[in-house]
N, C-alpha and C positions, 0 to 999 in steps of 0.2 A: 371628539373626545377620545375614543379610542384608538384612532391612528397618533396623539399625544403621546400616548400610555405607552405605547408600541414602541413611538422613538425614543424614550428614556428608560426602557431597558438598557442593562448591558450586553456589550456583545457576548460573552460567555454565557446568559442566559440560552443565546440562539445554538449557539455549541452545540450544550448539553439537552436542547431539546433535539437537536440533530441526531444527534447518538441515540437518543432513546428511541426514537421515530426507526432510525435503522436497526435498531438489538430488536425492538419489537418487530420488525416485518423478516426479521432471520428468522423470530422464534415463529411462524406461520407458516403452517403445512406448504408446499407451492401446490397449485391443481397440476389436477392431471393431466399429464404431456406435457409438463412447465420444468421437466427435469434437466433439460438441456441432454438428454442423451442422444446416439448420433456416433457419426467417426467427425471428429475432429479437422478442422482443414489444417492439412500436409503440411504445405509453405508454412503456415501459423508457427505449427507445433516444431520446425526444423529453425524457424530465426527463434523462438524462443528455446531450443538446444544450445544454440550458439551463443547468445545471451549468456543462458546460466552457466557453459563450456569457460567462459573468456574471465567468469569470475571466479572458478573453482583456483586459482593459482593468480593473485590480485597483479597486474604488472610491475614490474621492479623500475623501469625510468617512466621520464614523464612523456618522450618519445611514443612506452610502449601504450600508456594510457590516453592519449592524443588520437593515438590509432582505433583504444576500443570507444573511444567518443566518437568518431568518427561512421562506426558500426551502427553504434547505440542509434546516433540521426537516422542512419540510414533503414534500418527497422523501427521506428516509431516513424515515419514516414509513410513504412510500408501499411503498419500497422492503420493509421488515418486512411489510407486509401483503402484498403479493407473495411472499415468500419461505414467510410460513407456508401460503398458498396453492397449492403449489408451481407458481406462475405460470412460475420461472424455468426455462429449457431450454436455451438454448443457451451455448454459449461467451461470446458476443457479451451473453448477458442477465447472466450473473455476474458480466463483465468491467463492465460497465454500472453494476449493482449494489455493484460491488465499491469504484468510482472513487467513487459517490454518499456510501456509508458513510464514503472515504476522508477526505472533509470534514466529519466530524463534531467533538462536542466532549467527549466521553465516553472513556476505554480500551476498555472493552467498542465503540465502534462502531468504531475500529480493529482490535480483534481480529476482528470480523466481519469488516470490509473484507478482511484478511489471511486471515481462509477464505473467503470468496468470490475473490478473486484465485489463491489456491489451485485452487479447482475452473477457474476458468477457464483456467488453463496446463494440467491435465489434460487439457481437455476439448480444447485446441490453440488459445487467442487468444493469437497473437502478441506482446502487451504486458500477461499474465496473469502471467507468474513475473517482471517488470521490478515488476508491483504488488503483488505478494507483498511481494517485498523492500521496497520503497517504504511499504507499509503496519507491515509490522515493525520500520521506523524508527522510524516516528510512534508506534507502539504504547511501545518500548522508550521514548522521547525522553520523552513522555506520564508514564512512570511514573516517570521521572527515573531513567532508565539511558544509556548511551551507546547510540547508534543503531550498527549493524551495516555496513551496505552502504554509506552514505554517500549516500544521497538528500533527504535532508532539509536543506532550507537555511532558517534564520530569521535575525532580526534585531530590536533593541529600539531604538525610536525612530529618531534618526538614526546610529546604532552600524552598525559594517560586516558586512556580513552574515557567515555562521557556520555554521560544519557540524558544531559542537562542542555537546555532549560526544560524540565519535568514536573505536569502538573500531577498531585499525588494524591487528590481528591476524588479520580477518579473508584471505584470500588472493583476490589476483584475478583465479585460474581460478574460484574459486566466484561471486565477482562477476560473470563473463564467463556462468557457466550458466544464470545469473537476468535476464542482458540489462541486466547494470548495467555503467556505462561504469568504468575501472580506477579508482585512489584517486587514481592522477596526472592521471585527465582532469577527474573532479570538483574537484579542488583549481584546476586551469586554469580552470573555470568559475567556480567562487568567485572566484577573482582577479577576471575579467572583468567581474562584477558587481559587484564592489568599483569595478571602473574606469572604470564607468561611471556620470557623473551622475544 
């Protein structure tokens, strides 16, 4: 009778039990020595330079962005053989790890991205549960659902950018736990890039 009950739920019920299950295990002290402190692995932290270097100035043809697709495999690649390794350790390597996956082109490398950014908010990196959220955007967006938190902005051709499909039920004390800015300051930001040529 209960596994019944179970399957006619809806899937958004399972969501939003998701989400809460993870806002509660951020807001829990981690024990001790669970801080991920540590020096960081090298290699990690140098392809996640490169990463974030390649996006500070987005490519102008489709040549140059073929090229940083090409990067992008070749570090989430690296990033998998690290991981089954367990090279990673600290906060700073998952967080590292977590942004790398976050540029993939798969659902599954989002859904990784989002459990790496996961461990990384346990572990205490500062902008670990900002990429949680961030990565479960893209994941949901990916699958053709509406994104959650509101981090995700795209755009098709010259069409004005877009935060849509956007679920808006989510609340933004939950938003505020995960280091995500409220639904009125991301909309102020869409504007702005709207306004700007």
């Amino acid at each position: 009778m209960i596994s019944s009950v179970i399957r006619g739920l809806p899937y958004g019920f399972f969501i939003r039990i998701a989400l809460l299950l993870a806002a509660l295990a951020f807001l829990q002290l981690a024990p001790a020595g669970a801080s991920g402190a540590g020096e960081n692995n090298k290699e990690l932290e140098s392809m996640y330079e490169a990463d974030q270097s390649e996006r500070k100035v987005w490519p102008s043809s489709q040549d140059a962005i073929n090229v940083m697709n090409e990067r992008d495999g070749k570090r989430r690649a690296a990033v998998m053989q690290m991981l089954s390794s367990g090279a990673l350790k600290t906060a700073g390597d998952y967080f590292h790890a977590a942004m790398i996956m976050q540029h993939g082109d798969e659902p599954s490398d989002f859904m990784l991205a989002h459990e790496l950014a996961v461990v990384a908010g346990f572990k205490g990196h500062s902008n670990g549960r900002w990429l949680a959220a961030a990565s479960w955007d893209r994941l949901l967006q990916r699958l053709g659902r509406s994104q959650r938190f509101g981090t995700q902005y795209r755009r098709s051709g010259k069409d004005p950018w877009t935060m849509e499909p956007l679920d808006t039920g989510l609340p933004d004390s939950l938003r505020a736990e995960y280091g995500v800015p409220t639904l009125e300051e991301s909309r102020k930001r869409l504007e702005k890039m709207n306004s700007t040529p």
